[in-house]
C-alpha positions as CSV (number, residue, x, y, z in Angstrom):
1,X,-17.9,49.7,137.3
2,X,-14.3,48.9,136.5
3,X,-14.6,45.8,136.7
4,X,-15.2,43.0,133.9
5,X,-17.4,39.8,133.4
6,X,-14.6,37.8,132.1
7,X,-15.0,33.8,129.8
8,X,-12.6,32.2,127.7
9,X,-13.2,30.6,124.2
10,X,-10.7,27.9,123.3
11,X,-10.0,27.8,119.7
12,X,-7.6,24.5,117.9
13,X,-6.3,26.2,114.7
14,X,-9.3,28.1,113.5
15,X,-12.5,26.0,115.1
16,X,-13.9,27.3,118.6
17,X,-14.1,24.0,120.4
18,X,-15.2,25.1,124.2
19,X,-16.4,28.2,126.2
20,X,-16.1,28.8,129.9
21,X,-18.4,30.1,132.0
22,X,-18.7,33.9,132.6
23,X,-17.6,35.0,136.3
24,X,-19.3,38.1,136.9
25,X,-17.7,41.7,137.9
26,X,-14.2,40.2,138.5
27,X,-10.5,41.1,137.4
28,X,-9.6,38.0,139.2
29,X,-11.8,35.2,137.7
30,X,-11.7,31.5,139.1
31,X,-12.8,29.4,136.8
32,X,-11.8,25.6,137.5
33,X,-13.0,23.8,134.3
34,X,-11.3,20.8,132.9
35,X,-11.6,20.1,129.1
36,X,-11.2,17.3,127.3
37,X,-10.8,17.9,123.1
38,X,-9.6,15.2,120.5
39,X,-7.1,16.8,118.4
40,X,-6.9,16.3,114.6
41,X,-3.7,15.2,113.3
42,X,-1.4,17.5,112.2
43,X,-2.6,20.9,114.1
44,X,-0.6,23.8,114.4
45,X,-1.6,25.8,117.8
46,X,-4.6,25.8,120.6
47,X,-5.2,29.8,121.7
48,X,-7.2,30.9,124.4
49,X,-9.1,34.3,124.1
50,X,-10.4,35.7,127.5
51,X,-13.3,37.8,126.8
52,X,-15.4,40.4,128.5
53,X,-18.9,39.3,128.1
54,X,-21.4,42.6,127.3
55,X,-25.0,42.7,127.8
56,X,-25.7,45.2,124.8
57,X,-23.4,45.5,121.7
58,X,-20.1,42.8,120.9
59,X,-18.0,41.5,124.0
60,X,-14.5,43.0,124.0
61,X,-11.7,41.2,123.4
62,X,-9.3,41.4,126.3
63,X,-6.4,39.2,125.0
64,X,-5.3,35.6,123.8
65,X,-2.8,32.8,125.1
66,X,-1.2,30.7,121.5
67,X,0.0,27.8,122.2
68,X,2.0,26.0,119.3
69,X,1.8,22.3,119.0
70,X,5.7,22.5,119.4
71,X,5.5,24.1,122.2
72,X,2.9,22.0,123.7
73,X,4.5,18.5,122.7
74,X,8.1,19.7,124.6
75,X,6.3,19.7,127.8
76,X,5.4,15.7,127.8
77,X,4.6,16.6,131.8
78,X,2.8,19.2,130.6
79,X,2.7,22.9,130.7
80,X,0.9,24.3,134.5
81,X,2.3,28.1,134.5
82,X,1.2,31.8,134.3
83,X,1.0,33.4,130.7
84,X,0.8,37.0,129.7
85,X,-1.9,37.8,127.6
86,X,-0.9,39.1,124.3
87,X,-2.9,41.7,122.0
88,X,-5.4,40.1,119.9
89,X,-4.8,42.3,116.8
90,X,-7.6,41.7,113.5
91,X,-4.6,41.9,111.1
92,X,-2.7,38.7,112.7
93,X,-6.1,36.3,113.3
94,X,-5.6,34.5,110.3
95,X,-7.0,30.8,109.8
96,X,-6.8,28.7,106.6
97,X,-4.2,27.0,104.0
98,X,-3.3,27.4,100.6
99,X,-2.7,24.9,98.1
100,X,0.6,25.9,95.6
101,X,3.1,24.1,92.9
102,X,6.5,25.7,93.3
103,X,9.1,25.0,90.7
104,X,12.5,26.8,90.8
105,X,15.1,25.3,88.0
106,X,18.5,25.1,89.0
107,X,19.9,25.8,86.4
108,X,19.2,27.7,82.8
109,X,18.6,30.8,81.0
110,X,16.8,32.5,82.0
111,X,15.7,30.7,85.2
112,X,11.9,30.7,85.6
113,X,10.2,30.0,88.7
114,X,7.2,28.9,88.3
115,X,4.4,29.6,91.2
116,X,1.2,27.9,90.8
117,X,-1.4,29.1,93.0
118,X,-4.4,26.0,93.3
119,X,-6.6,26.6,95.9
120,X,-7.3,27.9,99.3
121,X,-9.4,26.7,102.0
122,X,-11.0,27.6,105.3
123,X,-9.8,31.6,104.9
124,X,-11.1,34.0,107.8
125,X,-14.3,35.8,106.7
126,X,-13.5,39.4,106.7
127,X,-17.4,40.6,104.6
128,X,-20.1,41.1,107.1
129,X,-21.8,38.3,104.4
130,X,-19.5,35.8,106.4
131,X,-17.3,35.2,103.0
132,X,-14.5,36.9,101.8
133,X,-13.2,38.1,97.9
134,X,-9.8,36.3,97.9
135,X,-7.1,37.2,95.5
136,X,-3.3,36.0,96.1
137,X,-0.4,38.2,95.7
138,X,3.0,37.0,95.1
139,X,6.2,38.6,95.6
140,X,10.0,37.3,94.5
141,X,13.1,39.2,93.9
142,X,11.5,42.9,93.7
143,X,8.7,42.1,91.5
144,X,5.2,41.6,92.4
145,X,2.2,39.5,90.6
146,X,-1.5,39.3,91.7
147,X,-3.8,36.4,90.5
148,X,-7.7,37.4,89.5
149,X,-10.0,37.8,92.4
150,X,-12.7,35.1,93.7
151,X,-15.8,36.7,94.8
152,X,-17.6,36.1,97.9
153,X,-16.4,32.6,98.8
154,X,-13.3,31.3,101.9
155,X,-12.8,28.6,100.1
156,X,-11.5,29.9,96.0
157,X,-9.6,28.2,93.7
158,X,-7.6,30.0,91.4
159,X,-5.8,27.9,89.2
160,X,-2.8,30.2,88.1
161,X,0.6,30.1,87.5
162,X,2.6,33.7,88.3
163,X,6.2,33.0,86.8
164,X,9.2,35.3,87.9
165,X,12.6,35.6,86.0
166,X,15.3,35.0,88.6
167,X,18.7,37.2,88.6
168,X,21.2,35.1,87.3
169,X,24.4,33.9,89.8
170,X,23.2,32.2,93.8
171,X,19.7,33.3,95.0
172,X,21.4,33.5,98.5
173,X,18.9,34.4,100.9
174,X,16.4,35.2,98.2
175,X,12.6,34.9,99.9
176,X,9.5,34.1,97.9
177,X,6.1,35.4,99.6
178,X,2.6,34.4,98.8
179,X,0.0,36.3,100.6
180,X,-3.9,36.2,100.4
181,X,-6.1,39.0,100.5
182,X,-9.5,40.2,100.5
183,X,-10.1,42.6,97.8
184,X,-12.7,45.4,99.4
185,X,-14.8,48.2,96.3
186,X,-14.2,50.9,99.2
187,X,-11.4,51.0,101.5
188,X,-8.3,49.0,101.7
189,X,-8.2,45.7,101.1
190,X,-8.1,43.0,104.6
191,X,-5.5,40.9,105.0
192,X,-6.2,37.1,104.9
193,X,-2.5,35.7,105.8
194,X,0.9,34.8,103.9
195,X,3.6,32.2,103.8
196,X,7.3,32.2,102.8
197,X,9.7,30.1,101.0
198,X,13.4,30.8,100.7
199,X,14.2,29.7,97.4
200,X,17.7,28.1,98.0
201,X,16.1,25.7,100.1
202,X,13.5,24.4,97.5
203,X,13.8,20.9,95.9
204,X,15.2,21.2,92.0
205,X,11.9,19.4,91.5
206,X,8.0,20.2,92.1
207,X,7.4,21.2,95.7
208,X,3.5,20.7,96.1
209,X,1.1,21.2,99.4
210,X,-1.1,22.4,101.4
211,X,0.9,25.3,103.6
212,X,-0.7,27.1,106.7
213,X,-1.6,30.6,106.0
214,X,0.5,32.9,109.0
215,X,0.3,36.4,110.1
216,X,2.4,39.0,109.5
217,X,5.6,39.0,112.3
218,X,4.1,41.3,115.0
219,X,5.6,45.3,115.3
220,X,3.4,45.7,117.7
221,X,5.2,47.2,121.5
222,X,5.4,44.6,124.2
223,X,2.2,44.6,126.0
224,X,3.5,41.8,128.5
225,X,1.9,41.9,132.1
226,X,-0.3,44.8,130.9
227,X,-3.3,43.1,130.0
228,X,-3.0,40.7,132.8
229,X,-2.1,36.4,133.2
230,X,-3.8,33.5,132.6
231,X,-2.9,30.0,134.0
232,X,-3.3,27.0,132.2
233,X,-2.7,23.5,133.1
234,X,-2.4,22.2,128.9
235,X,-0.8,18.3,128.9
236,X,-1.0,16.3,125.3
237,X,-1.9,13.0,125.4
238,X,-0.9,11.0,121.7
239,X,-2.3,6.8,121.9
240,X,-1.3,5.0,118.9
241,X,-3.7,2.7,118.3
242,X,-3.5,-0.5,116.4
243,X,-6.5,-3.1,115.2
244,X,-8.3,-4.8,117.3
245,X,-6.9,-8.5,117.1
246,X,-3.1,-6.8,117.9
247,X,-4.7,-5.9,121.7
248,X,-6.3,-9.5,121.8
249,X,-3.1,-11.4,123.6
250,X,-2.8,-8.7,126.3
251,X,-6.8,-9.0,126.8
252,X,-6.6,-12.7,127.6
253,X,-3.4,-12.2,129.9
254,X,-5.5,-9.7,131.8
255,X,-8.6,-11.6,131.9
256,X,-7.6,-14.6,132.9
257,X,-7.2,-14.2,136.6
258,X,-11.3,-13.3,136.4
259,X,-12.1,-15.9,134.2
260,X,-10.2,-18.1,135.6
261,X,-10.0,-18.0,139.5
262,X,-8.4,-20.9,140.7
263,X,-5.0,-19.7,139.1
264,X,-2.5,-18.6,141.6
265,X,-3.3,-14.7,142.6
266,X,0.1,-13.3,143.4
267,X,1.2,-14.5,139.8
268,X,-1.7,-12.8,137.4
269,X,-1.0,-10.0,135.2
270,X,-3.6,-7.6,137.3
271,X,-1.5,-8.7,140.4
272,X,1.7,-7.6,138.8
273,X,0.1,-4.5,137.4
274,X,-1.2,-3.1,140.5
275,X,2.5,-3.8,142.3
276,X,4.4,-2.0,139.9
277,X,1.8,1.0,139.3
278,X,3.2,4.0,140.4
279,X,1.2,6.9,142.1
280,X,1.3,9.2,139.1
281,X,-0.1,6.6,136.3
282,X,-2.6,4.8,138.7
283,X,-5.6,6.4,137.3
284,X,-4.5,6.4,133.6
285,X,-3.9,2.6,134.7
286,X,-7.0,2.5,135.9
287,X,-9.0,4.1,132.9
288,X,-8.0,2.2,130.1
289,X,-8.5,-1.1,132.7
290,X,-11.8,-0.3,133.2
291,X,-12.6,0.3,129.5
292,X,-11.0,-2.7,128.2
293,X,-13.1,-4.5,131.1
294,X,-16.2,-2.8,130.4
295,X,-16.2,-3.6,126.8
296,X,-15.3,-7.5,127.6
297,X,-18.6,-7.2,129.8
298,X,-16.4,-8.0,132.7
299,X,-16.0,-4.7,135.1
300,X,-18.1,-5.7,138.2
301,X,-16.1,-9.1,138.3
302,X,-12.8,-6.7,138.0
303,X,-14.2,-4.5,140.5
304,X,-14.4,-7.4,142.6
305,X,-11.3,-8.8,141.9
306,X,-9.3,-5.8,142.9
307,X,-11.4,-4.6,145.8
308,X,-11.5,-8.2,147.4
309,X,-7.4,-7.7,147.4
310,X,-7.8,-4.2,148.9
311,X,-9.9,-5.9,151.6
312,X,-7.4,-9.2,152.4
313,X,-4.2,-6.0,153.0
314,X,-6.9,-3.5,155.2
315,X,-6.6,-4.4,159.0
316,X,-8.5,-1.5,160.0
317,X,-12.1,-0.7,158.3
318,X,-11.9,3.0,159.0
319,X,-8.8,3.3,156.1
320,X,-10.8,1.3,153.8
321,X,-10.4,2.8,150.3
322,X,-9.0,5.5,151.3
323,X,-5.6,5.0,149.9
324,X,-4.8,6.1,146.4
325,X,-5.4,2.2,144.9
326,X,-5.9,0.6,141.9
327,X,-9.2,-0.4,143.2
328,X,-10.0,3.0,144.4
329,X,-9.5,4.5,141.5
330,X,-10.7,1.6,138.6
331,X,-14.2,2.5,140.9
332,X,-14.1,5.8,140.6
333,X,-13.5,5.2,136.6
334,X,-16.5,2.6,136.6
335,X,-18.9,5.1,137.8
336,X,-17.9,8.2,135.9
337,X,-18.2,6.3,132.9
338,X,-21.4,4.0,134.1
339,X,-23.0,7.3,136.0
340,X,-22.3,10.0,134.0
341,X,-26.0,9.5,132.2
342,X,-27.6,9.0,135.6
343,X,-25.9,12.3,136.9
344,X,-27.4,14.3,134.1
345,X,-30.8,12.2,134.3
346,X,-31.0,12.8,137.9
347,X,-29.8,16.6,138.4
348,X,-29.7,18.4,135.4
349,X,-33.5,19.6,136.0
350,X,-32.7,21.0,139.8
351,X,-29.4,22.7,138.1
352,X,-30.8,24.5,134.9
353,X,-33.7,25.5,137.2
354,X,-31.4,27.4,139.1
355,X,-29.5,29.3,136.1
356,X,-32.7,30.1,134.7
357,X,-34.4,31.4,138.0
358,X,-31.1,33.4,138.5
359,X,-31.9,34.2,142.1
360,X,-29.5,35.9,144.3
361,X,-27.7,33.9,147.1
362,X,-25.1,35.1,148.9
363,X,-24.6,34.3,153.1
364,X,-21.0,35.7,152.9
365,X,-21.6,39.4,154.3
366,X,-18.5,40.4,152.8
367,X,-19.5,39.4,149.6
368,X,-23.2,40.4,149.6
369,X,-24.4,43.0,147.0
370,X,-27.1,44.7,148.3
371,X,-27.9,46.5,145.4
372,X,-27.9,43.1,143.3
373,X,-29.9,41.9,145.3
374,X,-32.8,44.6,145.3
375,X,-32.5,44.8,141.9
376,X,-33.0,41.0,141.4
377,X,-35.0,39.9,144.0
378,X,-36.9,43.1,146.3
379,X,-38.3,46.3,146.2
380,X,-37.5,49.4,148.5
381,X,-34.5,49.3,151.0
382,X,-32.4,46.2,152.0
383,X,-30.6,45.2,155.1
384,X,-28.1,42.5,155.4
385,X,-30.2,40.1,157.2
386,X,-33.3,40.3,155.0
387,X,-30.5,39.1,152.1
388,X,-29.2,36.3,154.3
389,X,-33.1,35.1,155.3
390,X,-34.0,35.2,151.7
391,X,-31.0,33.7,150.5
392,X,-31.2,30.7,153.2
393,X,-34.1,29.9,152.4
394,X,-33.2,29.6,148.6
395,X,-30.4,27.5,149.0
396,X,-32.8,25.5,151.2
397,X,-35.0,25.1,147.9
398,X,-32.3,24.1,145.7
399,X,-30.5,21.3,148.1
400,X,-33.8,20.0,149.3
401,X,-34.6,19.5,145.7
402,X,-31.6,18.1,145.0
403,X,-31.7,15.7,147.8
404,X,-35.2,14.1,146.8
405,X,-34.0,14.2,143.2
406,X,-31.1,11.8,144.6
407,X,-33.2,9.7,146.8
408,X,-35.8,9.2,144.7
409,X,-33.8,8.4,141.5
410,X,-32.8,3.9,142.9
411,X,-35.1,3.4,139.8
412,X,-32.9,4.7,137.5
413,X,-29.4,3.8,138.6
414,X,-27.6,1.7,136.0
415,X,-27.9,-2.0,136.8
416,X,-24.5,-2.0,136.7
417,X,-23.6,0.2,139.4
418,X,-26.0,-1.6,141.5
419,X,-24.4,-4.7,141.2
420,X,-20.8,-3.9,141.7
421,X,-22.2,-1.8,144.8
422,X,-24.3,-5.0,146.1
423,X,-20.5,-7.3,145.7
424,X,-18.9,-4.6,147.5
425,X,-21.0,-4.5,150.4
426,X,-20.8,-8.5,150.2
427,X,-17.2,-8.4,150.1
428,X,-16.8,-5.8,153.2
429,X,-19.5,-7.8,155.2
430,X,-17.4,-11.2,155.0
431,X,-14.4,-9.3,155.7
432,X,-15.4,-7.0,158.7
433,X,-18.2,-9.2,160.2
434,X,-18.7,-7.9,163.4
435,X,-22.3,-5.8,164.1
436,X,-19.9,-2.8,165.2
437,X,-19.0,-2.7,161.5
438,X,-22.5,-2.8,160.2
């Protein structure tokens, strides 16, 4: 049709962590989602593969984004900008470490180093069993060794040590190369991924570890703007956090105004907070306020707290809230972390109904399909208006459904949310009084 149902799988390191939707016959897919991952330790890239999702056969790979933590950690602000996809090539979508004892004398005759292959782990599956027959070959000053191969497994441990005699005088820019490989009976054998060491940079002692497996440097010609763009908006977020009792002196300071009301209320800690909070860090202000709160048991009184100052500074009820606050925003916090369960309780029925009916609704003429629709929904010949009728009537369905769904759920609102809504409305009354404000 040339045209493509594009998705995008988000990989850290090796593991597939998310997948977007699929937008349907586009080369210009929208797709608007925002995920949140937790990040190990130590990792080395996030990628993004776009996709071209097939009904019969193996979706097509239409390219990748990489990331390197590096890369990522530079851009504290974070990184909001246009990539060009790159080539997604079998050969250089390697994953896994390898575990090695490296021991290069500095001195001696002859000079031995010693390489001491352990272990490897996590290693790309390259048998249609989903395993792999791993061997490690390692290369240094024109000779080559191999260690015995490890059938059928991504995670082999070898246990050798390949020694090489070095040429005597400086090893100057002398490289040592370990690369793992999957040994195939027919055909040549798959690449699994390599690491290198220049040898005038290694400790007189032991160097031991756990090394990330890498592909070979690409040959390949510059595909850049030919396979398309993808924007991403990637920002790293790194919390150091500390025991519990270290947090317990800031809890009480910004307690104390709720627990203790009669204290002057230009001179608490939340007073002095919401002053010097700028635009940019409200929210993350407001999300780790509303967290500490909600695990002290005291959110609706902080809710109150900071909407009842939001109230004393509002002259005009028709503004009220609708500044970028601290109270503002901590409520919008409270009730996507309170709500979130009562959301899913209270729509997800209506919604998968609707991706598992897959009915067509389009009003847009410009964007109706005719032919989609006849083949999803009628028989014989179509005209525009029959598509918008039966559409309209659909989306009727769905929104009455969802309404009801809504209006009928007070039962299962959080008891929480319905008290910091009953304050609120408390608060507002005593401020604006008058019936017009009803």
């Amino acid at each position: 049709s040339g045209s493509s149902d594009p998705y995008c799988v988000v990989k850290v390191d090796n593991e597939v962590v998310a997948r977007t939707a699929t937008v349907w016959k586009s080369l210009n897919p929208f797709w608007g989602e925002e995920i949140t991952l937790l990040l190990p330790r130590g990792f080395h890239s996030l990628t993004v593969y776009v996709l071209d999702e097939d009904t019969i056969g193996q979706d097509d790979v239409i390219g990748k984004v990489s990331l390197s933590q590096q890369q990522i950690s530079a851009e504290p602000r974070g990184i909001d900008r246009w990539h060009s996809l790159a080539p997604v090539n079998p050969e250089q979508e390697v994953q896994g470490e390898i575990h090695l004892e490296l021991r290069v004398p500095k001195r001696g005759h002859p000079r031995v180093l010693r390489c001491h292959l352990i272990e490897a782990r996590d290693l790309a599956p390259r048998d249609p069993s989903g395993a792999s027959d791993p061997f490690g070959r390692v290369s240094c000053c024109g000779h080559t060794l191999e260690t015995a191969v490890v059938k059928k497994t991504r995670f082999p441990r070898w246990d050798e040590v390949l020694e090489f005699e070095l040429p005597e005088g400086e090893l100057g820019g002398a490289v040592l190369s370990v690369e793992v490989w999957d040994w195939d009976i027919v055909g040549k054998n798959d690449f699994l991924g390599r690491v290198e060491f220049f040898l005038d940079t290694l400790c007189p002692g032991p160097t031991r570890g756990w090394f990330q497996l890498l592909p070979f440097p690409s040959t390949s010609e510059d595909h850049r703007g030919q396979l398309g763009a993808l924007r991403l908006a990637v920002r790293l977020l790194e919390d150091t956090v500390l025991p519990p009792q270290h947090y317990q002196p800031l809890i009480q300071l910004l307690t104390e105004p709720i627990l203790c009301p009669a204290q002057c209320p230009e001179g608490t800690a939340l007073a002095v907070l919401e002053e010097v909070t700028s635009g940019e860090s409200r929210q993350d202000v407001a999300t780790k306020l509303v967290e500490i709160f909600l695990d002290q048991g005291l959110a609706v009184p902080l809710l109150d707290y900071l909407t009842t100052r939001e109230l004393a500074r509002t002259t005009d009820p028709n503004t009220l809230f609708r500044s970028n606050s601290l109270a503002s925003k901590s409520m919008e916090q409270f009730m996507k972390v309170v709500g979130l369960p009562y959301l899913h309780e209270v729509l997800k029925p209506v919604v998968n109904r609707v991706f598992e009916e897959k009915k067509y609704v389009e009003l847009d003429p410009s964007k109706m399909e005719l032919s989609r629709g006849r083949r999803i929904s009628f028989k014989g010949s179509l005209w525009e208006a029959q598509v918008q009728e039966s559409s309209l009537e659909l989306l009727k369905g769905y929104l009455g459904d969802i309404v009801d769904a809504i209006v009928g759920s007070v039962d299962k609102c959080p008891l929480l949310m319905r008290m910091a809504f009953k304050q609120l409305r408390r608060r507002v009354e005593e401020r604006f009084p008058l019936a017009q404000h009803e």
